[in-house]
N, C-alpha and C positions, 0 to 999 in steps of 0.2 A: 599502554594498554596491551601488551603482550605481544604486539604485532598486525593488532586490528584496528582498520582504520575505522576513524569515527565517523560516524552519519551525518549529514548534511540535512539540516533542518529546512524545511521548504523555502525559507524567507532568509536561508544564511548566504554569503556570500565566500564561502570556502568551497574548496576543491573536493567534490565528491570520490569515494573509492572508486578505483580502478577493477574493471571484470581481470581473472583470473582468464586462460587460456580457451576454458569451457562458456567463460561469460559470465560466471557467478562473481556479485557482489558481497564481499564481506560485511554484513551489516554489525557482529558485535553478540554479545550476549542478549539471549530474550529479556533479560530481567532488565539490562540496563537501554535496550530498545523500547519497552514499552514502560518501565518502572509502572507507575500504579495504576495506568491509561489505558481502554481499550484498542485505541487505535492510534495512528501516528501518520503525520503526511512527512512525508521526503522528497526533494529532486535528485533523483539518480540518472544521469548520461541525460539531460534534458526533458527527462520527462517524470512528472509530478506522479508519484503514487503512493496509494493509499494503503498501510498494512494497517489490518486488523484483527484481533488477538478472540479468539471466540469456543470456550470450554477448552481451552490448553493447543488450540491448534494456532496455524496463522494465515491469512490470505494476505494478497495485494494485488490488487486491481487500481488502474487509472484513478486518479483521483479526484479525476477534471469532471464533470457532468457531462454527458453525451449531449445535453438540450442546453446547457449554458454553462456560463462563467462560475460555479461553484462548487467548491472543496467537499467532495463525499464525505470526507473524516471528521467534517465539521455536523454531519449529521445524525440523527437520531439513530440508535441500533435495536433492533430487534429481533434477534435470533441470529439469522443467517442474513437479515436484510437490512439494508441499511438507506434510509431515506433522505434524499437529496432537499438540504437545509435552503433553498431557493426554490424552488418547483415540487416540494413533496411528492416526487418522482419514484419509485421502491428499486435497487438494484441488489439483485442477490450477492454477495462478498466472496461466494467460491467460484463464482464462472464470472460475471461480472453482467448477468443479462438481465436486462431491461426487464421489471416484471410490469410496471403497470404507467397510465398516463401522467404526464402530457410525454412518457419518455420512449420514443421510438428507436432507438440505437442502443447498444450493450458497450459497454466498456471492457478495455483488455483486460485479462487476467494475465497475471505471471506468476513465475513459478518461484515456490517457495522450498527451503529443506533446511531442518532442523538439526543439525550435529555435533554431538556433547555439550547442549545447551548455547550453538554456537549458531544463528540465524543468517542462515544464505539467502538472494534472492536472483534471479536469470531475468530480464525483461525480455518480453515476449514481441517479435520487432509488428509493426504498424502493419 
């Protein structure tokens, strides 16, 4: 793959990449990170999160539910928000804040950057 490691599927049991110096993770090509999918869950350095692909840009935020045990990625999308498939909770995908009930906490965001079609991402620490 040219020198890029591969993504670690939430549920794989392989060795995720390593942060570069600055902390950024080599995620890979957009096209073969999301292929036909809006979004995608990964564990990187132990924590579960959630990119999602929305009019050609990309977020990642936590992908844990601030209120429970469930996969934001696994949920409905709507624009910029994306509704938690166990608590129909709303949490916005660029900041990661909590918009409406039963969900009183926002989830991380982290940071994302796009170059020469080469998808980075920074976790943003706890």
């Amino acid at each position: 793959m040219n020198g890029i490691l591969p993504i670690v599927a939430a549920d794989a049991q392989a060795s995720p990449p390593l942060p570069d110096a600055q902390g950024w993770l080599t995620l890979g090509p957009l096209a073969e990170v999301f292929g036909d999918r809006a979004c995608r869950s990964l564990k990187l350095g132990g924590v579960q999160v959630g990119l999602f692909l929305v009019d050609g840009e990309v977020y990642a935020i936590d992908d844990i539910c601030s209120h429970g045990n469930a996969r934001l990625s696994e949920g409905e999308i709507d624009g910029f928000e994306v509704e938690c498939p166990l608590h129909a909770g709303l949490f916005d995908i660029r900041s990661g804040k909590a918009l409406s009930a039963p969900l009183t906490r926002d989830v991380r965001s982290h940071e994302i950057r796009l170059e020469e079609g080469v998808l980075y991402l920074r976790l943003v620490a706890a």
